[in-house]
N, C-alpha and C positions, 0 to 999 in steps of 0.2 A: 376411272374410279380410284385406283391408285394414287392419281395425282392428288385428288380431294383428299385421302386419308392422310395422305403424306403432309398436305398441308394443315388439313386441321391438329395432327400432332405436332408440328412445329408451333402452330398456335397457341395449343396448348402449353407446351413444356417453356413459351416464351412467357404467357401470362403465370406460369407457374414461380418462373426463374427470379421474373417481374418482380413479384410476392415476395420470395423470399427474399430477393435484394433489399426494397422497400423496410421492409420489417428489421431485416441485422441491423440498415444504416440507420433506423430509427433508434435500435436498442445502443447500440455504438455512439451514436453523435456528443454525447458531452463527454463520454468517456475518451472517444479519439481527439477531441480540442484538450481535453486536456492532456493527455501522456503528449501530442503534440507541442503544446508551451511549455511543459514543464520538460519533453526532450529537447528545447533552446534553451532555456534558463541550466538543468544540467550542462549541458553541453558547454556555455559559455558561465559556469561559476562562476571562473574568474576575474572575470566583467561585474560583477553585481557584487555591491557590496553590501554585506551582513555584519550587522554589531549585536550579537546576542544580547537580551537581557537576562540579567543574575538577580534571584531573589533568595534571602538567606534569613531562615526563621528558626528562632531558638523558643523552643515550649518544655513544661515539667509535665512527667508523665502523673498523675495521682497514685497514689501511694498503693492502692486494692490494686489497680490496674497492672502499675510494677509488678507487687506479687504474683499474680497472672504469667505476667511475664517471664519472672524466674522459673516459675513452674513448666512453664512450656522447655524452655531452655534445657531445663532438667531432665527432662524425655529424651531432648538427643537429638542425632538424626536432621531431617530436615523437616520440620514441623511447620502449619503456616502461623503468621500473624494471628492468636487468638483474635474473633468477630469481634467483643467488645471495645477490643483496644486498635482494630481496625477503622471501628467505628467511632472512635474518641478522634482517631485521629483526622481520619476527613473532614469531621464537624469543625475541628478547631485549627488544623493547619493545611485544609482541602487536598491532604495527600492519601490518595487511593492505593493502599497497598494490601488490599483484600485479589486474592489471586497471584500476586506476586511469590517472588524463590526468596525467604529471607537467607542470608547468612549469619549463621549463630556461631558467637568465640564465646568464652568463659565469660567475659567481662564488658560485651557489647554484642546490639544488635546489627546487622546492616543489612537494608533494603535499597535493590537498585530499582528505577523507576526509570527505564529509558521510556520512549513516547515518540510519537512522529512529531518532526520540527522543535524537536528539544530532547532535552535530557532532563534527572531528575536525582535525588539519592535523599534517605532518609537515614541516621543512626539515632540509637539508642543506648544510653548507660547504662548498665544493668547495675550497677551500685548506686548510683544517686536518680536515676531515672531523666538524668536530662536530655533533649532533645535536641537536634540538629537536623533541619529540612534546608534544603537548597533546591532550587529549578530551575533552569534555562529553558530559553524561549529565543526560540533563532528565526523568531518569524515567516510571514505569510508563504514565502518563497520556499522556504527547508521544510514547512510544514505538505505542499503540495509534491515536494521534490521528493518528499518522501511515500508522499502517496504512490507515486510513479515505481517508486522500487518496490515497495510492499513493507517496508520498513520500518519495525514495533505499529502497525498498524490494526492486528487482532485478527482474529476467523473470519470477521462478518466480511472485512475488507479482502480477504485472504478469496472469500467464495467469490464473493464480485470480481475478482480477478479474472478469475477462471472461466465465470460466465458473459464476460466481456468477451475473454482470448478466444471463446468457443463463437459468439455470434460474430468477428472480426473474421473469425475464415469463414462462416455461412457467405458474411459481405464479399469477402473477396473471391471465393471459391465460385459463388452465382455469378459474380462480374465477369470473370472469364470464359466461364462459360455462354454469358450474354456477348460477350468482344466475338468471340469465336462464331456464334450464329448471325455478327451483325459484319462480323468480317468482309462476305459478300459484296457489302455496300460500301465499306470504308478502306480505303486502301491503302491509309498509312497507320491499320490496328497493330500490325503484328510487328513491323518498325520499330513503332514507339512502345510496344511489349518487351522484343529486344535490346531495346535501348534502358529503360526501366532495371531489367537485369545485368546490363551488360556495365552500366556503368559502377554500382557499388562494388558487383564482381573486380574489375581494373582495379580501382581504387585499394581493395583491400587486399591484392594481389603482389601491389606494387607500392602503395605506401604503409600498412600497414605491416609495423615489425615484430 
């Protein structure tokens, strides 16, 4: 009777382990191919080569708008981009700087607009109101490589992180525990577990300064 129960819990907590394995490596699968190519393309920068593109746009702010502008200015402090002039400005030189930190001097605006896979900066005159947009685009590579890091990437990408790193140990954590009850059978599991740890362990022991 013993034996029965003993096995049907093993059966159990195998089809359970099962489950959860199943399920992390589904949520994980694009997310580990990717932090995977994109920790070779890190890794080997300097192998790949990148030529940014530079794009450099000069616009007049309208004259109500400026006003706007000084006004805010004149409060101080760290105030943001008034909405309308936020909104002038994406329409006509597609620079988003609604949520950004601007930096305010007497006599000029400056917003920084960094971005995964580029950079960005916008200034403003505050005496004649003209305008200076610039944007770099370091392409497809620095755009993903930055995914990898988290870097100017926002909240939304920030939670996906998180919920990735959380179902990456569900994956690994069920795996081990499945090596360990299939142990049994396989006789080179814990070897090649050993080996797994023992080699980064060396490496970063010994080459690592």
């Amino acid at each position: 009777m013993d034996g029965k129960l003993s096995s049907r819990r093993r059966a159990y907590w195998l089809k359970t382990l099962h489950q959860w394995h199943w399920i992390s490596s589904a949520l994980c699968l694009l997310g580990m191919l990717l932090f995977a190519v994109t920790g070779l393309t890190l890794n080997n920068a300097s192998l790949i080569d990148a030529s940014p593109t530079i794009t450099t746009r000069q616009a007049q702010l309208p004259p109500p708008l400026l006003d706007q502008l000084k006004a805010a200015n004149a409060r101080g402090g760290h105030a943001p981009v008034p909405p309308p002039i936020a909104q002038w400005l994406d329409s006509e030189l597609h620079a988003q700087v609604s949520g950004s930190r601007p930096e305010w001097s007497p006599d000029e605006l400056y917003v920084s607009l960094p971005r995964a896979g580029g950079d960005a900066w916008l200034s403003i005159d505050l005496g004649d109101g003209a305008i200076e947009y610039e944007r770099t685009d370091r392409g497809w590579i620095a755009y993903l490589n930055d995914l990898h890091k988290g870097r100017h990437t926002g909240t939304a990408w920030s939670w996906f992180l998180d919920v990735f790193a959380a179902a990456c140990l569900v994956f690994s954590l069920t795996g081990l525990v499945l090596l360990q009850l299939h142990a049994g059978q396989r006789a080179a599991t814990w070897p090649m577990v050993g080996l797994g740890v023992l080699i980064p362990l060396v490496l970063a022991l010994l080459f690592i300064h």
